[in-house]
ZADO-1210 file (C-alpha; in nm, 4 decimals, padded with zeros to 6 digits):
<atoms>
<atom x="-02.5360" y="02.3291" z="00.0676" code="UNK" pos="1"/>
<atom x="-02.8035" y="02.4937" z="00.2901" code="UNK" pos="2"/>
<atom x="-02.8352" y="02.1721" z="00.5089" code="UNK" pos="3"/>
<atom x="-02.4287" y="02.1791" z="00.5161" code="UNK" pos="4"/>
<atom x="-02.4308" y="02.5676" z="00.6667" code="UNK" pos="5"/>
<atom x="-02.7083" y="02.5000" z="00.8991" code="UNK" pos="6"/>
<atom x="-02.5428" y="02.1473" z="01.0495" code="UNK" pos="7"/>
<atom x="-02.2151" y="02.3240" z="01.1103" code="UNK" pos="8"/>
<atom x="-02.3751" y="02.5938" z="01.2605" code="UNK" pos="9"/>
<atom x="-02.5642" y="02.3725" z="01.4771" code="UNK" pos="10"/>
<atom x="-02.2478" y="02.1919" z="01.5493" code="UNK" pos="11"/>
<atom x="-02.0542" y="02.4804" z="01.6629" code="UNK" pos="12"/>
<atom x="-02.2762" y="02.6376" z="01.8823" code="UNK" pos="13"/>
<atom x="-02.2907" y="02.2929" z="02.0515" code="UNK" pos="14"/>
<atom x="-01.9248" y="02.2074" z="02.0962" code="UNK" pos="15"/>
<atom x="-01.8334" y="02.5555" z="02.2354" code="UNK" pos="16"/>
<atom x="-02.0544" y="02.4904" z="02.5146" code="UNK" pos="17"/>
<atom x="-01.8909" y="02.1543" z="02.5832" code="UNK" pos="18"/>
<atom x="-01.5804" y="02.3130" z="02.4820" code="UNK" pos="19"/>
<atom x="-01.5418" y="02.0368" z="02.2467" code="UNK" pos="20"/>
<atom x="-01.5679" y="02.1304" z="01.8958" code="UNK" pos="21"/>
<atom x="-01.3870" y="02.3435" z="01.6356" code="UNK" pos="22"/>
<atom x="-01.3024" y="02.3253" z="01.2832" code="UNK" pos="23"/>
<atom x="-00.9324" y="02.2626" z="01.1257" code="UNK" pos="24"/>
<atom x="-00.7910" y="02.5223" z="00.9663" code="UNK" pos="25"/>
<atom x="-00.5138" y="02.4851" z="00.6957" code="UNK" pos="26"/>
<atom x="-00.4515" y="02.1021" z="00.8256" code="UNK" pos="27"/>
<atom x="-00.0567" y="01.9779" z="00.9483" code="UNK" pos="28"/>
<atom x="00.1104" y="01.8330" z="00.6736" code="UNK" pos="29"/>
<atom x="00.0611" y="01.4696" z="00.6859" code="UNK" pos="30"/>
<atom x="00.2848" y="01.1960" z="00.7938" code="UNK" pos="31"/>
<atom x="00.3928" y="00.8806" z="00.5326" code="UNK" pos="32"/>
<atom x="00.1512" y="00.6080" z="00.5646" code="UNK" pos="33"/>
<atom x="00.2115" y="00.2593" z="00.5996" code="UNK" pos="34"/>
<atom x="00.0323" y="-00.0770" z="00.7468" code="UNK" pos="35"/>
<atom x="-00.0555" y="00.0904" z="01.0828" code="UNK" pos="36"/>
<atom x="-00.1312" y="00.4222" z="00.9898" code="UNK" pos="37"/>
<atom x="-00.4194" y="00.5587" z="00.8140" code="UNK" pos="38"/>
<atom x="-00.4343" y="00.7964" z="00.5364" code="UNK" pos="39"/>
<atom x="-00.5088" y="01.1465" z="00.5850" code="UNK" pos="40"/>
<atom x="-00.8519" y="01.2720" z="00.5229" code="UNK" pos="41"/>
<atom x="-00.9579" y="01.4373" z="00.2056" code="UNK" pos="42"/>
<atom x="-01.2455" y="01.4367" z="00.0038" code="UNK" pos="43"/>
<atom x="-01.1829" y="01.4237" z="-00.4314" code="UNK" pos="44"/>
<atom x="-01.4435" y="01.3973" z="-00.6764" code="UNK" pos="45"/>
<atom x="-01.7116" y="01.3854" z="-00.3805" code="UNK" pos="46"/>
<atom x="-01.5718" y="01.0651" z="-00.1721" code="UNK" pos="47"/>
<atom x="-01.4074" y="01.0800" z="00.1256" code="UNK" pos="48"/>
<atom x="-01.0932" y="00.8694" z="00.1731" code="UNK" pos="49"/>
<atom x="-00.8564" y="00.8456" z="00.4766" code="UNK" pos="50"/>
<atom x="-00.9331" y="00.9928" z="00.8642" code="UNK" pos="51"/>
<atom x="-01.2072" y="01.1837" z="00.9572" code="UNK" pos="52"/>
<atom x="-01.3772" y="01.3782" z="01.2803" code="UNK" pos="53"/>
<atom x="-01.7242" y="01.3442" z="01.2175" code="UNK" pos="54"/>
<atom x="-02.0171" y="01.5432" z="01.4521" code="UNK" pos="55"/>
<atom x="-02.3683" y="01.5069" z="01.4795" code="UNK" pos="56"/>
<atom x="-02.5923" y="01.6670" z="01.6718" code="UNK" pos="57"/>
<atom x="-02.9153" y="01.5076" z="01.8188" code="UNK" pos="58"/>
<atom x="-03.1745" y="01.7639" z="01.9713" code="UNK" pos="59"/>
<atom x="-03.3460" y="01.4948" z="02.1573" code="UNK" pos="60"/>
<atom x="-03.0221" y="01.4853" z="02.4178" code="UNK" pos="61"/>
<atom x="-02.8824" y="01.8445" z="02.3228" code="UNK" pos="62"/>
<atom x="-02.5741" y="01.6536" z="02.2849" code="UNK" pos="63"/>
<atom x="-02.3203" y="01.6458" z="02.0030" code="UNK" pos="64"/>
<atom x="-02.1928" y="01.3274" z="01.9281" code="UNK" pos="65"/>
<atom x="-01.8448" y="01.3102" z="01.8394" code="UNK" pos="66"/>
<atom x="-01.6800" y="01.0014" z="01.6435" code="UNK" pos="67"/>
<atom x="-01.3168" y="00.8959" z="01.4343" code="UNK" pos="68"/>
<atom x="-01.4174" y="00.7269" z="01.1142" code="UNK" pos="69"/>
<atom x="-01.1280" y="00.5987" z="00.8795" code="UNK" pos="70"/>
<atom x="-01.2586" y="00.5686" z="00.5179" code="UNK" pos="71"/>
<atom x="-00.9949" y="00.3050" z="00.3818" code="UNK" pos="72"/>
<atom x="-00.8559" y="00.3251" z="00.0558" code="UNK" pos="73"/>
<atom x="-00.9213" y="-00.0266" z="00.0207" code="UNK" pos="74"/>
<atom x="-01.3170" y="00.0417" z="00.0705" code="UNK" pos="75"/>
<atom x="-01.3575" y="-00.0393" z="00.4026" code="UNK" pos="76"/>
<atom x="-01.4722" y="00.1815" z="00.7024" code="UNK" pos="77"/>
<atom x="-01.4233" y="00.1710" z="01.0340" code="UNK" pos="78"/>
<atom x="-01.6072" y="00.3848" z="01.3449" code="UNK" pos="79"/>
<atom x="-01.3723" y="00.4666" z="01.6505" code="UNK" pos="80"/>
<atom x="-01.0905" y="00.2916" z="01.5939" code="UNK" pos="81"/>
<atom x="-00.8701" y="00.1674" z="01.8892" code="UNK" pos="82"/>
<atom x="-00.5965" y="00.1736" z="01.6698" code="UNK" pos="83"/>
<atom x="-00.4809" y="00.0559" z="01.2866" code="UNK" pos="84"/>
<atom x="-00.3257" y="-00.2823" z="01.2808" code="UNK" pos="85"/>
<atom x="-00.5245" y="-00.5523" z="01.0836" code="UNK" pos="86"/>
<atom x="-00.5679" y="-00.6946" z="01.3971" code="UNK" pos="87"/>
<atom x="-00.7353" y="-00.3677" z="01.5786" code="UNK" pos="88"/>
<atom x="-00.9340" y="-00.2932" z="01.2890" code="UNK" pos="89"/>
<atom x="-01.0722" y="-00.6196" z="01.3016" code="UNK" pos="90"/>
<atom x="-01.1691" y="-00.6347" z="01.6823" code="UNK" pos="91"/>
<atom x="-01.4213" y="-00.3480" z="01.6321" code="UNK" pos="92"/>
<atom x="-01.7607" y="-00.4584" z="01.6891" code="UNK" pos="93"/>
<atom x="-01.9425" y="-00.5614" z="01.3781" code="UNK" pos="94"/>
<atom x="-02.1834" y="-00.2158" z="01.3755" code="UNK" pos="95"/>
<atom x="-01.8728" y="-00.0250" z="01.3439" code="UNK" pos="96"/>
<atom x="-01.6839" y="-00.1925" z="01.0535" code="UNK" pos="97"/>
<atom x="-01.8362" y="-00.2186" z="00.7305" code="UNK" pos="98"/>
<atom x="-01.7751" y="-00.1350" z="00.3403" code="UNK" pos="99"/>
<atom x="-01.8667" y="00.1982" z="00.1614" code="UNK" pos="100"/>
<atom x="-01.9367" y="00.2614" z="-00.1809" code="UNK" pos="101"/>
<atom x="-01.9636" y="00.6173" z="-00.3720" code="UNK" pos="102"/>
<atom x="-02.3094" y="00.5851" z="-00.6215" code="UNK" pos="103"/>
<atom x="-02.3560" y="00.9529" z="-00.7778" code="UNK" pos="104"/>
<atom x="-02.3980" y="01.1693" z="-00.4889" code="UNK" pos="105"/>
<atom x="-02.5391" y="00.9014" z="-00.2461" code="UNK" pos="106"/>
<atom x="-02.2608" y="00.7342" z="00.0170" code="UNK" pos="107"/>
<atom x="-02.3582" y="00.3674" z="00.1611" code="UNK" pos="108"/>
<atom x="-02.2631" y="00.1959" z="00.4575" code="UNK" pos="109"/>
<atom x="-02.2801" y="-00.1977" z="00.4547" code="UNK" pos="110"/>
<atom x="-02.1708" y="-00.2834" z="00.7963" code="UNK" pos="111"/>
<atom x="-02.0472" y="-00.6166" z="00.9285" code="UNK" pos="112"/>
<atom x="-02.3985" y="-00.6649" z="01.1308" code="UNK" pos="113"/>
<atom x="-02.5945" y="-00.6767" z="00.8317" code="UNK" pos="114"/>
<atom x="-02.7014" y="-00.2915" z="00.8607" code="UNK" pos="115"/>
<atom x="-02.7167" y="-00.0399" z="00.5658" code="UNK" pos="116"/>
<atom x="-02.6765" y="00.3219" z="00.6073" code="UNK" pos="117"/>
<atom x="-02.7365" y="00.5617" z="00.2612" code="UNK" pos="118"/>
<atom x="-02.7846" y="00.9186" z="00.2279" code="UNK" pos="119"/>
<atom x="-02.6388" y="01.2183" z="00.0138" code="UNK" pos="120"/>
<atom x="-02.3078" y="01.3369" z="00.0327" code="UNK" pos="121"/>
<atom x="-02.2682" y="01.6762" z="00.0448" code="UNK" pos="122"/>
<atom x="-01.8771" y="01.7429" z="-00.0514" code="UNK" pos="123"/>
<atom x="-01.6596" y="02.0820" z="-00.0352" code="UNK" pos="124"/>
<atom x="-01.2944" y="02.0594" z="00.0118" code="UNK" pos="125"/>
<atom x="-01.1685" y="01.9662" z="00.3343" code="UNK" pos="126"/>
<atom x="-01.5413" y="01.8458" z="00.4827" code="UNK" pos="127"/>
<atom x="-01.8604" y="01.6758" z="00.3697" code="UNK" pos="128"/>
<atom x="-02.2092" y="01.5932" z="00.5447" code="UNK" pos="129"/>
<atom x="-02.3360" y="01.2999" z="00.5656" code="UNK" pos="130"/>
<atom x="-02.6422" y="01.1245" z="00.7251" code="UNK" pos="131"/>
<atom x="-02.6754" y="01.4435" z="00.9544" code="UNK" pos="132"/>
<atom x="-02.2901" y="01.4444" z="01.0415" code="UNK" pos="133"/>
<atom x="-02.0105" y="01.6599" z="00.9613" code="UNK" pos="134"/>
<atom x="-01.6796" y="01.5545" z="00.8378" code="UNK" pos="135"/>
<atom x="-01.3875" y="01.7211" z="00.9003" code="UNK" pos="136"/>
<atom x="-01.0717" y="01.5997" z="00.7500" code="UNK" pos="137"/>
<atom x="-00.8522" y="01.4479" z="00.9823" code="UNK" pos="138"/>
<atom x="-00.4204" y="01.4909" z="00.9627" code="UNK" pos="139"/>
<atom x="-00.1687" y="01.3768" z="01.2680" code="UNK" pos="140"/>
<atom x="00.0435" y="01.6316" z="01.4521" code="UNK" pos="141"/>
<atom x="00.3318" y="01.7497" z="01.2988" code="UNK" pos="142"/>
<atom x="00.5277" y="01.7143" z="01.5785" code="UNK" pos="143"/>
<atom x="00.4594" y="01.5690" z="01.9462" code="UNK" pos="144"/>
<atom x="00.5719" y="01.9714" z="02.0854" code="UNK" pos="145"/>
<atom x="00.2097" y="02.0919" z="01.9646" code="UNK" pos="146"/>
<atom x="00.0766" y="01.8681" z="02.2556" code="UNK" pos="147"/>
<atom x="00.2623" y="02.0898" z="02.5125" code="UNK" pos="148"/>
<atom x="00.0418" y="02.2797" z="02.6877" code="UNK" pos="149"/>
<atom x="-00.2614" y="02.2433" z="02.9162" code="UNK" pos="150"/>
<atom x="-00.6449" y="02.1389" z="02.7855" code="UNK" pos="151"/>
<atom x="-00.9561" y="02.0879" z="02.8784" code="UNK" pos="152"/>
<atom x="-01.2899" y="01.8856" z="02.6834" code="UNK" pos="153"/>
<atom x="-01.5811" y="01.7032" z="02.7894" code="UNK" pos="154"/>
<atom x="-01.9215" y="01.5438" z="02.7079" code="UNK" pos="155"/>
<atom x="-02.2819" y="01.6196" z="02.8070" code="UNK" pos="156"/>
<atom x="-02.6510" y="01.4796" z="02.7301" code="UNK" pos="157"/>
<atom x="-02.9211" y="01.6023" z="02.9059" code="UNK" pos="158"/>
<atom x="-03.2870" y="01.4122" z="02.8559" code="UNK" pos="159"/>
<atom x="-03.6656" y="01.4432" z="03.0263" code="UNK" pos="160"/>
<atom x="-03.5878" y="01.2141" z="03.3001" code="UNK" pos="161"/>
<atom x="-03.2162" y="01.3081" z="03.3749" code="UNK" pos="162"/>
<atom x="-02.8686" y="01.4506" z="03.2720" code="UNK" pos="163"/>
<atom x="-02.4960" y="01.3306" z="03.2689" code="UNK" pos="164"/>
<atom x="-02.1593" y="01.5505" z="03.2300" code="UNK" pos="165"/>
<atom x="-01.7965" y="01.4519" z="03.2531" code="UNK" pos="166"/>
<atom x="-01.4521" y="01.7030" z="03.2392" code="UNK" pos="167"/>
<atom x="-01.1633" y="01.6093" z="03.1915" code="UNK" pos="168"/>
<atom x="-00.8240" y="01.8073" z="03.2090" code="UNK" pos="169"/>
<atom x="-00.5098" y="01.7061" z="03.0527" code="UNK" pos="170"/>
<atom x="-00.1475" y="01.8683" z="03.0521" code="UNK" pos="171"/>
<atom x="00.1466" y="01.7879" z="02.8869" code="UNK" pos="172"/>
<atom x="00.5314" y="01.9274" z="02.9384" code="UNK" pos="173"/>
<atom x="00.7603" y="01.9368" z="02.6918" code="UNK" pos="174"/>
<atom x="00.9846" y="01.7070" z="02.9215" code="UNK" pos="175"/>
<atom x="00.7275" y="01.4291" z="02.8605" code="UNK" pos="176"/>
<atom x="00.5428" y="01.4064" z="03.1461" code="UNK" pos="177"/>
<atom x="00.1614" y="01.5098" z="03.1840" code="UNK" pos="178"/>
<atom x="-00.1061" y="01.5392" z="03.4711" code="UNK" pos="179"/>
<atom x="-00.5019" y="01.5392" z="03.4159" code="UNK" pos="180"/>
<atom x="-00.7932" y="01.5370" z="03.6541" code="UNK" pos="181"/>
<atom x="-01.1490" y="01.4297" z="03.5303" code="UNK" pos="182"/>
<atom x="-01.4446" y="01.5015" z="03.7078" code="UNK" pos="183"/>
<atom x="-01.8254" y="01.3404" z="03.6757" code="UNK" pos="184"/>
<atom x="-02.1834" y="01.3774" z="03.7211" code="UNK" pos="185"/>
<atom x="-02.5304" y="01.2417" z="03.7092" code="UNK" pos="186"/>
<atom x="-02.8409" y="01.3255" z="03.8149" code="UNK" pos="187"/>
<atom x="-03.2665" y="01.2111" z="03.7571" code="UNK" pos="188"/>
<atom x="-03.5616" y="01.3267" z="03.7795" code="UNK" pos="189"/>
<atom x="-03.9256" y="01.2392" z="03.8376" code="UNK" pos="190"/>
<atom x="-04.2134" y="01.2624" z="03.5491" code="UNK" pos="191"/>
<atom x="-04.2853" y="01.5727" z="03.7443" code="UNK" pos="192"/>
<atom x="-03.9958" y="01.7497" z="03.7163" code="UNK" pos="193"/>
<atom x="-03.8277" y="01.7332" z="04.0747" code="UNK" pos="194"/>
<atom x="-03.4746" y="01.6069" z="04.1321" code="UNK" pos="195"/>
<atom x="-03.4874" y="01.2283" z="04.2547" code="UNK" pos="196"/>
<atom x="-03.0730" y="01.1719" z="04.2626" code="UNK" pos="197"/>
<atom x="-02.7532" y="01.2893" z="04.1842" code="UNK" pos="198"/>
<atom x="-02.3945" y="01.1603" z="04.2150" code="UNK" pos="199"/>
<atom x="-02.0633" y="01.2205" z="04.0938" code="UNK" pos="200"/>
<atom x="-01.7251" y="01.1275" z="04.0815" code="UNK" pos="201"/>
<atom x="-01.3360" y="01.3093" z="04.0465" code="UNK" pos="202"/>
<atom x="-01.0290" y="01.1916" z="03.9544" code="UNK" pos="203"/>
<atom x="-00.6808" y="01.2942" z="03.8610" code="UNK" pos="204"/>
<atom x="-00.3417" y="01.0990" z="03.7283" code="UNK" pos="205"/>
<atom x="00.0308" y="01.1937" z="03.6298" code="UNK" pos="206"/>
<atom x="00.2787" y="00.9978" z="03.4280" code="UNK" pos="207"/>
<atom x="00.4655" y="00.9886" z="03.1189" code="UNK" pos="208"/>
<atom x="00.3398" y="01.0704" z="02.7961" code="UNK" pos="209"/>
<atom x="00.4226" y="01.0212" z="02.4135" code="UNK" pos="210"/>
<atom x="00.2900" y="01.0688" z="02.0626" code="UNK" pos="211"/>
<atom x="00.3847" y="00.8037" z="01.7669" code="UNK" pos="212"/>
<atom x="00.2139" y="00.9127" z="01.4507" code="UNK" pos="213"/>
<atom x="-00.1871" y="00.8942" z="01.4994" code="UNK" pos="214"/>
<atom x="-00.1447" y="00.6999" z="01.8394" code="UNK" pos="215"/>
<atom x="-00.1160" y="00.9460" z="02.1980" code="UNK" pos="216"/>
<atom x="00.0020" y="00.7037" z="02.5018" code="UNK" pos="217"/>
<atom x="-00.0926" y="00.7729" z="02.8554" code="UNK" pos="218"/>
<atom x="00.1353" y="00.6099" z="03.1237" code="UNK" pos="219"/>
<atom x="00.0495" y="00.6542" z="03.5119" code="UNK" pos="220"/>
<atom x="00.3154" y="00.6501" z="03.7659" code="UNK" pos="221"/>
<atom x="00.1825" y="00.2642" z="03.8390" code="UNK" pos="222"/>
<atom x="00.2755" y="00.2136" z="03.4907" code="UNK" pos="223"/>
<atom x="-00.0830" y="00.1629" z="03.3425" code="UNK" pos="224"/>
<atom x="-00.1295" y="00.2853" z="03.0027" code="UNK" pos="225"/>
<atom x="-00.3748" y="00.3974" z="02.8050" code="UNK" pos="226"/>
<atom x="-00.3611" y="00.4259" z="02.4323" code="UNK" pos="227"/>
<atom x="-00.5869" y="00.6005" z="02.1877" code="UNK" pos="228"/>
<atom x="-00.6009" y="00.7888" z="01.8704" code="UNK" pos="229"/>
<atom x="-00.5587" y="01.1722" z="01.8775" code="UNK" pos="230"/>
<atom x="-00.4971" y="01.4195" z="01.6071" code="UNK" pos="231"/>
<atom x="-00.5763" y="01.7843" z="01.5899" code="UNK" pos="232"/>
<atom x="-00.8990" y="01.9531" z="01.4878" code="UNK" pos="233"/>
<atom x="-00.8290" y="02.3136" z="01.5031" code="UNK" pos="234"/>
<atom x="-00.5323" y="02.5033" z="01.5409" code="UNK" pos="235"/>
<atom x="-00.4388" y="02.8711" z="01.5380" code="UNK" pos="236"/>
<atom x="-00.4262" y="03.0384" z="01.1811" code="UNK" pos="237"/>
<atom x="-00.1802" y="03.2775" z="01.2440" code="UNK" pos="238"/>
<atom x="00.0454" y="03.1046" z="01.5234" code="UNK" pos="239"/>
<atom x="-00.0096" y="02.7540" z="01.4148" code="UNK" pos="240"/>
<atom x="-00.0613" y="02.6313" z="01.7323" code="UNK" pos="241"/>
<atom x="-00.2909" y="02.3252" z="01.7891" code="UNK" pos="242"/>
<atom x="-00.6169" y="02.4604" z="01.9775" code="UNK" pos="243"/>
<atom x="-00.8200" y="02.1887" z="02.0057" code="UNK" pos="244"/>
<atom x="-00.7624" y="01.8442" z="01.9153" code="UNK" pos="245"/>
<atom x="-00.9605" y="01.4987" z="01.9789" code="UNK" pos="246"/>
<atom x="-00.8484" y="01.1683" z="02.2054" code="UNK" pos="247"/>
<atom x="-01.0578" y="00.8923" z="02.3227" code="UNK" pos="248"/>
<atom x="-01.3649" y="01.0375" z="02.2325" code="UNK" pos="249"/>
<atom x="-01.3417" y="01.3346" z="02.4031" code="UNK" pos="250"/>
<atom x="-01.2184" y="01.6909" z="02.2000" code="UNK" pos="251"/>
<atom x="-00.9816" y="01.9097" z="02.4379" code="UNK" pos="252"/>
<atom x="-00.9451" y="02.2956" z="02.4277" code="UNK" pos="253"/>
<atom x="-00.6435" y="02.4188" z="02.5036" code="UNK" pos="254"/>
<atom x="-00.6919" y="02.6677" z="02.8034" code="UNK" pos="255"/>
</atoms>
């Protein structure tokens, strides 16, 4: 329980820089299941089942990774899915599909490459740690109007010989329509500390947007979409309104 406090701590610290992380409280009420969408998170008698935001944070990069896993009721599990058709789930590449199985308090991974990942599960209610990560139970939004509203997230790592940071802004109107920017950059360094290059890059977009169940679609004014899971991580205990919630691998704050 010690390890849990200290990872989440860790974890928290992290993601506010990055203004990326934040727990759920008192999740939205879930929607019905059914072939192409996953079961809500929870954890009972110590194993997780259903959709999950897991963090880990690696002090080599001082980054916090951020990842979707969906613990299937029919054993399987499945690392950033695109989406939940049989079809999706089975496109993922091999290291991120596998089949889990609860042993006393130890969790294993058999993945599709042949890999096997074990460790202790540490359970409470709504979260669990695992293998260094945090779990926090994942539910969809209870209705698309809790996406109105401009956000901001983004990613970091920083190493020895270099560091890399993207932003991205997203805002959408309640008349369906959203604009976002994103903005990039990189830059190296020499064994002896000095600069040796940097570059970046900017970006921005508007279109049409809409939210079916798990699934938030993007759609340009040239008509290119992008599609990706989204659900919200923390919301507002008092006002109920969504603060933060995750898409594409990125977790957005609302500003």
């Amino acid at each position: 329980m010690k390890k849990l406090r200290l990872l989440a701590t860790a974890a928290a610290l992290t993601g506010a820089a990055a203004a990326g992380f934040g727990l759920l409280a008192r999740p939205a009420a879930s929607v019905p299941a059914d072939a192409n969408q996953p079961v809500a998170g929870s954890v009972k008698g110590g194993r997780p089942l259903g959709l999950f935001f897991m963090t880990k944070y690696w002090m080599a990069t001082h980054s916090l990774e951020k990842a979707t896993y969906y613990f299937a009721p029919t054993g399987q599990v499945y690392v950033n899915p695109t989406g939940f058709s049989t079809a999706q789930l089975a496109a993922l590449p091999a290291g991120s599909r596998g089949r889990y199985a609860l042993a006393g308090n130890k969790l294993t991974v058999r993945w599709a490459d042949g890999q096997t990942q074990s460790s202790e599960v540490e359970p409470q209610t709504e979260t669990f740690a695992w293998d260094m990560g945090i779990f926090l139970a994942g539910r969809p939004f209870a209705s698309p109007s809790q996406l109105v509203g401009a956000f901001e997230g983004g990613n970091s790592i920083s190493t020895s010989s270099g560091s890399a940071a993207a932003v991205s802004g997203l805002t959408f109107r309640a008349n369906g329509t959203y604009s976002g920017g994103s903005a990039s950059s990189f830059g190296g360094r020499s064994e002896a500390g000095a600069k040796t290059y940097s570059a970046g890059s900017s970006g921005s977009a508007a279109g049409r947007w809409t939210l079916s169940g798990w699934m938030l679609t993007l759609t340009d004014g040239a008509g290119r979409s992008t599609s990706g899971v989204a659900y919200p991580i923390e919301k507002d205990e008092k006002t109920g309104q969504v603060t933060r919630f995750y898409f594409n691998n990125v977790a957005y704050k609302r500003l």
